[in-house]
N, C-alpha and C positions, 0 to 999 in steps of 0.2 A: 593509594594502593588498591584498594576496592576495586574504584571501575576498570583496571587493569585485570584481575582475576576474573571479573565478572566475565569482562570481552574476553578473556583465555576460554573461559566454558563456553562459551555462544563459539566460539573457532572451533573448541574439541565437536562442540556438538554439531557442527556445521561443516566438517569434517566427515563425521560420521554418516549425518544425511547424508553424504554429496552435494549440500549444494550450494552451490557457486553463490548464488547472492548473497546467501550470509555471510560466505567466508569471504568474499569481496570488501561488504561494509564493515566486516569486523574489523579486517585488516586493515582499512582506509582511517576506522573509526583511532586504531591504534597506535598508526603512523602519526597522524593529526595530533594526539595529545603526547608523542613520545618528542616529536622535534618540538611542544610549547606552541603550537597555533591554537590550541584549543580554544582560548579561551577571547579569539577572532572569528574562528570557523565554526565549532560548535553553537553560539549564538544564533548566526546568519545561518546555518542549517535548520535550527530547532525550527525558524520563523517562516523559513523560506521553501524547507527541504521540500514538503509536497509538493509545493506549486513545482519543482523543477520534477520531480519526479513525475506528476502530472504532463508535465511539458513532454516531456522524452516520453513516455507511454503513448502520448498524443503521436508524438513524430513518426512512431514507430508502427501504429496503426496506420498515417496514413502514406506510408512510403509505396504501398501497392499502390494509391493514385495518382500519387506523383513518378512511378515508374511507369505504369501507362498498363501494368498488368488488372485496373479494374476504372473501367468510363463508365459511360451512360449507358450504355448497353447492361453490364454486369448491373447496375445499380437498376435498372428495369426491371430486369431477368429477378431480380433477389427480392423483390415486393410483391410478386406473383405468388411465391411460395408462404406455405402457413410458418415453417419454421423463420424464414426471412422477419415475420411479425413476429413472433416467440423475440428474436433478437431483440428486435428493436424495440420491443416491452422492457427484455430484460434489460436492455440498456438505459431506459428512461428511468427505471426501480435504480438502477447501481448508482447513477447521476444525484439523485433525489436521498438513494441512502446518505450517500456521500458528502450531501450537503449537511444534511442533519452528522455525521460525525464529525465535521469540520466545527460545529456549533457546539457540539459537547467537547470537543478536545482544548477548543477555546475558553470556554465554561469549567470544566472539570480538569486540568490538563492531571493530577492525580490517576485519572482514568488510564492516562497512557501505558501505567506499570502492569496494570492486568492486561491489556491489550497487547503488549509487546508480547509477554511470558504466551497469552495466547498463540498469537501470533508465531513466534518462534516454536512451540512445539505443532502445532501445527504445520510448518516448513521441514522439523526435525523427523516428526513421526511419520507423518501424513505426504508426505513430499507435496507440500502445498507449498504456494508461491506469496510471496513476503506483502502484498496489497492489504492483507488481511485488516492491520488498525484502523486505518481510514477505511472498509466498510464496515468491520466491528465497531466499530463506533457508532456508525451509523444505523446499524440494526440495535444497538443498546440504547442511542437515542428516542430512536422510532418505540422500541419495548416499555423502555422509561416512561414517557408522554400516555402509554398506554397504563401501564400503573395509575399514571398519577388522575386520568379520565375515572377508571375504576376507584380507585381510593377516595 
């Protein structure tokens, strides 16, 4: 009965933000364990969930080059600019964080319950968008290793 009220409160409060992807996964998470798949589908999520989430974030990014709205030309034009590097910095740091949270979440998966409550108030309060564990993770990874250099 727990994880039923738990997802009740992540719906209210996900409700309240406005936003959609909480109340999407809540509800999915809900349906899943009200018909008895959980315990098929929950598994292969836990193990798998990123990577597909990864996938689709992937596909989603690159649907402007597969629609024809960004070639060589646009990819040219965007290396010229300082910010175009700014990007593509910060994208090699999200990638590397990422990797490092993938490594604590497999090491520590305990970590996940401060990362979610993170996470979720962060999407509730902040209208931030739900990627937050996987790179939380990875900046508490990165932090950690720093500790542990100093200690």
């Amino acid at each position: 009965m727990q994880p039923f009220i738990f997802l009740f409160i992540l719906l209210v409060i996900g409700m309240m933000a406005k936003n959609h992807s909480l109340i999407v996964a809540v509800l999915f998470l809900l349906v899943v364990k009200s018909i008895g798949l959980s315990s098929k589908v929950f598994p292969y999520l836990q193990q798998k969930g990123i990577n597909l989430g990864v996938t689709i974030i992937t596909i989603a990014v690159l649907v402007p080059i597969a629609s024809g709205k960004i070639g060589f030309k646009e990819l040219i034009e965007s290396v010229r600019s300082v910010y175009a590097w700014i990007a593509m910095l910060s994208g090699i740091a999200v990638a590397l964080l990422a990797k490092g949270g993938v490594t604590l979440l497999a090491k520590d998966p305990h970590m996940t319950t401060a990362l979610v409550i993170g996470t979720i108030l962060a999407v509730s309060l902040f209208k931030g968008v739900a990627v937050g564990p996987l790179i939380g993770a990875g900046i508490a990874y990165m932090l950690m290793k720093m500790v542990d250099v100093f200690s």
